[in-house]
Structures are given as C-alpha cells and as structure tokens.
C-alpha positions as CSV (number, residue, x, y, z in Angstrom):
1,X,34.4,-2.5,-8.7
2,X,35.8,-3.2,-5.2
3,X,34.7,-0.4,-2.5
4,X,34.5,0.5,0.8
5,X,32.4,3.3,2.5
6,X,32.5,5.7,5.8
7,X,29.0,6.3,6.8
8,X,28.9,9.9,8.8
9,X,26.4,9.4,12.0
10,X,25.1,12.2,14.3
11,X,22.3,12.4,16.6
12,X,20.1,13.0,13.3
13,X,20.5,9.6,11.8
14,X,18.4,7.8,14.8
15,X,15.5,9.6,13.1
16,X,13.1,6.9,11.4
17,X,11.9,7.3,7.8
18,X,9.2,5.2,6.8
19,X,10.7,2.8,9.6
20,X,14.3,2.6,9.4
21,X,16.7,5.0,10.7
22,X,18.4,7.6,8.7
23,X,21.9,5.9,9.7
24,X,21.2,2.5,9.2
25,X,19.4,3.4,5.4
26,X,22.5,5.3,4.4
27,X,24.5,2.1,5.7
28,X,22.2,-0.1,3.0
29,X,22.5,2.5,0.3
30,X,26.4,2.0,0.6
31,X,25.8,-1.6,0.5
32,X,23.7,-1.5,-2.5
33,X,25.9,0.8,-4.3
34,X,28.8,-2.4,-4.1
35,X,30.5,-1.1,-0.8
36,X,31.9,-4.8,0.9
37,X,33.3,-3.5,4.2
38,X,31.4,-0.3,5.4
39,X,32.3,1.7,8.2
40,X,30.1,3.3,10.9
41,X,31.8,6.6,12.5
42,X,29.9,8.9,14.7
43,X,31.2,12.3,13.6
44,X,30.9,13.7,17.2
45,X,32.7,10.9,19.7
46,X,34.5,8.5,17.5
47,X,37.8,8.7,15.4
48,X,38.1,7.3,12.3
49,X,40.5,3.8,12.7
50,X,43.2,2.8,10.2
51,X,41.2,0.2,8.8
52,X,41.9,0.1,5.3
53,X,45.8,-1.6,5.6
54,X,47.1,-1.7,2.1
55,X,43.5,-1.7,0.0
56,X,43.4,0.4,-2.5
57,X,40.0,0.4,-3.8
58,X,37.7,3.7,-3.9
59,X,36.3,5.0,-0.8
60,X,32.0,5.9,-0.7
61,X,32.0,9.1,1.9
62,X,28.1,9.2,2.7
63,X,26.2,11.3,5.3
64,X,23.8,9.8,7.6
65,X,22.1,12.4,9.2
66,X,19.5,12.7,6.0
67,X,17.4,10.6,4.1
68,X,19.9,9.0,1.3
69,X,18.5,6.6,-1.5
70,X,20.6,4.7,-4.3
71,X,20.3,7.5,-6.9
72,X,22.7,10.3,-4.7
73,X,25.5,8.0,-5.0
74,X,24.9,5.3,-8.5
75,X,25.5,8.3,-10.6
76,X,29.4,9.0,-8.2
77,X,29.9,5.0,-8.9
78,X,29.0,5.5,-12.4
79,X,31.4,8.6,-13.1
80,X,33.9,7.3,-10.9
81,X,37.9,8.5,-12.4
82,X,40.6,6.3,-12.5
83,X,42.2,8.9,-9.9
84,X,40.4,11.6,-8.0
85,X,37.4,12.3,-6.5
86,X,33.8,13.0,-7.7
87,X,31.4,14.7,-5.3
88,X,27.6,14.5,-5.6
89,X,25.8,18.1,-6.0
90,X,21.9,19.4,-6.1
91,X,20.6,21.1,-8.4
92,X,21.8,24.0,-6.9
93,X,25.6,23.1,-7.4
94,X,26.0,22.4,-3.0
95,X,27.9,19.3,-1.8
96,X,24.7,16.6,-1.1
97,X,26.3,14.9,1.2
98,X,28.4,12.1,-0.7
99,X,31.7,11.9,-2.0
100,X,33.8,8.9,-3.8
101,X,38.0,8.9,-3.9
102,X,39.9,7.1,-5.9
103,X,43.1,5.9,-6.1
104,X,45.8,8.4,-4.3
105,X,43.2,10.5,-3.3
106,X,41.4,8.1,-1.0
107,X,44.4,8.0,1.4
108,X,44.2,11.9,2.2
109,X,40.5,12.3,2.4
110,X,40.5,8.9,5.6
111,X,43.0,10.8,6.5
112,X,41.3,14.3,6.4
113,X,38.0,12.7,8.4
114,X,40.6,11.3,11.0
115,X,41.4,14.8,11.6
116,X,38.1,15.7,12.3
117,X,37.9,17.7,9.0
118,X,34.1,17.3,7.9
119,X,33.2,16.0,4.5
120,X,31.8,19.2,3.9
121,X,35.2,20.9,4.1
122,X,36.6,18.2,2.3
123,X,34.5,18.5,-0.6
124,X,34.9,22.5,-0.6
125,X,38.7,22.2,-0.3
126,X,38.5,19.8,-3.4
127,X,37.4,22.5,-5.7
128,X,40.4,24.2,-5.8
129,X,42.7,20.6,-5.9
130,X,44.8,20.1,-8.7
131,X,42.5,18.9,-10.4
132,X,39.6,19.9,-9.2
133,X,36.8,17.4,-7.7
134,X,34.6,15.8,-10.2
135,X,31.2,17.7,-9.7
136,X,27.7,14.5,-10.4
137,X,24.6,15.7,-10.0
138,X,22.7,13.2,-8.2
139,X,19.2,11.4,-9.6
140,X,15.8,12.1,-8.8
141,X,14.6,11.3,-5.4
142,X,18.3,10.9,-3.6
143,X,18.5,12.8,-0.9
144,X,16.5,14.9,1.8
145,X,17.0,16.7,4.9
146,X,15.3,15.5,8.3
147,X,16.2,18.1,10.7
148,X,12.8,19.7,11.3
149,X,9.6,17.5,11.8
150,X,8.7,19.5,8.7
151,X,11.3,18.3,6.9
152,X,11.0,14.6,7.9
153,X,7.4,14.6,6.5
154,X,8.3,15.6,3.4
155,X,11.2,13.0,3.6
156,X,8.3,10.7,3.9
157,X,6.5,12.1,1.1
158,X,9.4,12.3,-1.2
159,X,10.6,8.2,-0.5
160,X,6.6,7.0,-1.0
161,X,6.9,8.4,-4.3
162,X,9.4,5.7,-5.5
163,X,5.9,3.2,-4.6
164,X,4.6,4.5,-8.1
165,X,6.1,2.6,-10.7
166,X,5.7,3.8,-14.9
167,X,5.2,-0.2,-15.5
168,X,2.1,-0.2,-13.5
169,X,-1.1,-0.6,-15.5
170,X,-4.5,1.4,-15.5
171,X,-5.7,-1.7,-13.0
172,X,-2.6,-1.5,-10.5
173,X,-2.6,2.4,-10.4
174,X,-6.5,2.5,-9.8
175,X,-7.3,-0.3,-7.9
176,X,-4.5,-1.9,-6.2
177,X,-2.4,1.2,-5.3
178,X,-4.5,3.2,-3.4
179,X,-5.3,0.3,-1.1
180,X,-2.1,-1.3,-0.6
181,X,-0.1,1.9,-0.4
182,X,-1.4,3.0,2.8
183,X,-1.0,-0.5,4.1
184,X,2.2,-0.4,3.3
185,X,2.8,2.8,5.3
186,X,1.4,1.0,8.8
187,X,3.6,-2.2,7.9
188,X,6.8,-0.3,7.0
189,X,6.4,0.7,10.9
190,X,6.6,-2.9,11.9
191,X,9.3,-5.4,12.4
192,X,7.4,-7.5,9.3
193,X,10.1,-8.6,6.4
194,X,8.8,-8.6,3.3
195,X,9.6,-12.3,2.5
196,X,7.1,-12.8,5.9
197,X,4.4,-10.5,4.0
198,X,4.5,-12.6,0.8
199,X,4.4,-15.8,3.0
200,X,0.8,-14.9,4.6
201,X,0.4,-14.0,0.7
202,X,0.8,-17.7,-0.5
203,X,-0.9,-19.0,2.7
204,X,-4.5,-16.8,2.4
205,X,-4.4,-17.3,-1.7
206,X,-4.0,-21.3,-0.8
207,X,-7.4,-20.7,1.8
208,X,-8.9,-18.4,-0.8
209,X,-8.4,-21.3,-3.3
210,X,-9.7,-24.2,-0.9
211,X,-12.8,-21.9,-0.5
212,X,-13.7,-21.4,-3.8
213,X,-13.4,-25.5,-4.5
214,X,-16.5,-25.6,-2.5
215,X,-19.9,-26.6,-3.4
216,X,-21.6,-23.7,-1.3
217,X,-22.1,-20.4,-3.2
218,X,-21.5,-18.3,0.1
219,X,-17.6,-20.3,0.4
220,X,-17.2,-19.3,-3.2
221,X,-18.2,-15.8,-2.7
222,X,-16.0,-15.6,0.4
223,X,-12.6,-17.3,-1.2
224,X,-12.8,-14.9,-4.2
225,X,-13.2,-12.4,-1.8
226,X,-9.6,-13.5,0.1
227,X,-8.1,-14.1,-2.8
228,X,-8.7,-10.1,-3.8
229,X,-7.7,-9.6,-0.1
230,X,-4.3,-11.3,-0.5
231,X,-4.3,-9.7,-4.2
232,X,-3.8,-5.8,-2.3
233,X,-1.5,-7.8,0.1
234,X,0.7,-9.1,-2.5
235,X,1.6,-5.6,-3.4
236,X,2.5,-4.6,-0.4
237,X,5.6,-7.0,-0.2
238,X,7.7,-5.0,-3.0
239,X,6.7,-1.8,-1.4
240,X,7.4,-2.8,1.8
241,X,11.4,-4.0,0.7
C-alpha cells in the first residue's frame, strides 16, 4: 500500500532517546511503516503545504514530540478501511498520538491540520463522524511521553526493552547480554552505524584468528581472548540499528 505521512514537530521532538531525536525517530517509524514521501511540519511556525496534488493514497498523521516505535502505527496499517480513518488508542481508550485516513477522508483531515486544527481535535471530532473513527489499540512498547526528565528515562527504559529478544538462548541472555547491552547504550550516543560496528567485528575476529594460528601459547590465549571480545561486539551491531 502506497502512503504518505505528516510528522507533527514541536520543541519536544529535539529531545534524544537512546541517541536520536524524538522527531527524527517518528520520521523513520513513518518510513518503516511504507510511508514514500513524508512530511516534516512544525505544529507551531509552519503551515501545512498542498503537497499531495491528485494522490490519493492514505495519509500516516504521527506525533513527534514522544517516543514513537513501529508497533503504535503497524496495527493502523494493518486495520486500515477502504474509506475512513482509524486512530491508534492506549489502553486507556485516549488518542496515542497517530492517526491513518483513507480515501475521502484524507482530503479533510490535510485540510483540518492546515487550519491549525491539532490531531488531537481531529481524532476527538472523529468520534462522532458519520461513521465514526476506527478505534486500534496500539502494540506493546509503541509509544511514550518525554516531557519530564522523568519521563524521558523511562522512555529509555521502555525502548531497551525491545534489546531482549524470546529467540535468545540461555548463553546469549547470561553471557552475552549483560555485557553488550550496556555497550550498546554508550555507542547508541555516538555517530557509529551499525554496518561500521560489525566492520571492526570482522576486522578483530580476522586478528583474533591470525593470533590463535600462532605457535606461542600466550598469542593463542590472547586471540581467543579477542575473538570473545569481538563475540560481545558482534551483538552490539543489531542493538545498536
């Protein structure tokens, strides 16, 4: 499915979690969700442009003054109707900050944000349309606020939960994890890709591997030694991205 997405900034989406910006994640979430064009509007200073022409695929409405992650908008993509609009809600029923129009109703909800309406109102006013606004729960781990330091540290807390996987094994969750997930936690905090993390992977396992080719006990020692090194390293990569 063909969509594009509005992505809502304010002064709160400059905030870093775990070493991107609020804004900039929610922009990735809308890419990952299938958005192809995605539009950056800060809710204070800019209006929205007519940008859409004649398109008349679905429109992603995402927030981008909280921390945002795949699972508040897949399950809006995944009950997407053929003509309306479907709003993502908490557990307590409230609007979570993401909203998906289709077909005629995209046209009025641009042009309610042009207006200045918020997507807030937008979503509230949609509960009494004809017919009403689709109501999704989002996942687990989708959404959190970041308006207080104490609520940007449990933003933290609640995205480093994602690092523990049900595939992992007894081995991975008791000796790899609880090394490489605090290394993962400095290097999310640098401007390191994670392509660059699993090239220094491949580079100390090939050093590990020319040490322990040696005659010498001690180079043997040492290479398996690196090679366990880049073995906590080499989970860091997938954590990191």
């Amino acid at each position: 499915m063909e969509l594009d997405a509005v992505v809502l900034f304010d002064a709160l989406s400059q905030q870093k979690i775990a070493g991107l910006t609020a804004g900039e994640r929610a922009v990735r979430v809308a890419r990952r969700a299938g958005a192809t064009r995605v539009l950056v509007v800060d809710r204070v200073r800019d209006p929205l442009p007519a940008w859409r022409g004649a398109r008349r695929c679905p429109v992603l409405v995402l927030r981008g003054d909280q921390l945002v992650h795949p699972p508040l908008v897949t399950p809006l993509i995944a009950a997407a109707p053929a003509d309306g609009l479907a709003i993502a809600v908490g557990p307590d029923g409230r609007y979570a900050g993401a909203l998906l129009a289709t077909g005629d109703r995209a046209g009025p909800v641009l042009e309610a944000l042009a207006r200045g309406d918020g997507d807030a109102a937008i979503a509230e006013a949609a509960r009494s349309a004809s017919p009403p606004a689709l109501r999704v729960p989002h996942g687990e781990i989708a959404r959190h606020a970041i308006a207080t330091p104490d609520d940007r540290r449990a933003a933290h807390r609640l995205l480093y939960r994602i690092l523990i996987k049900p595939q992992d094994n007894a081995i991975t969750r008791t000796l790899y994890r609880p090394i490489s997930s605090p290394l993962t936690r400095l290097l999310v905090w640098t401007p390191i890709t994670p392509n660059q993390i699993s090239y220094l992977v491949a580079a100390i396992v090939a050093l590990g591997c020319w040490l322990t080719a040696s005659a010498s006990p001690a180079r043997v020692v040492a290479g398996t030694a690196v090679i366990l090194a880049a073995a906590y390293l080499d989970c860091c990569d997938g954590e990191v991205a």
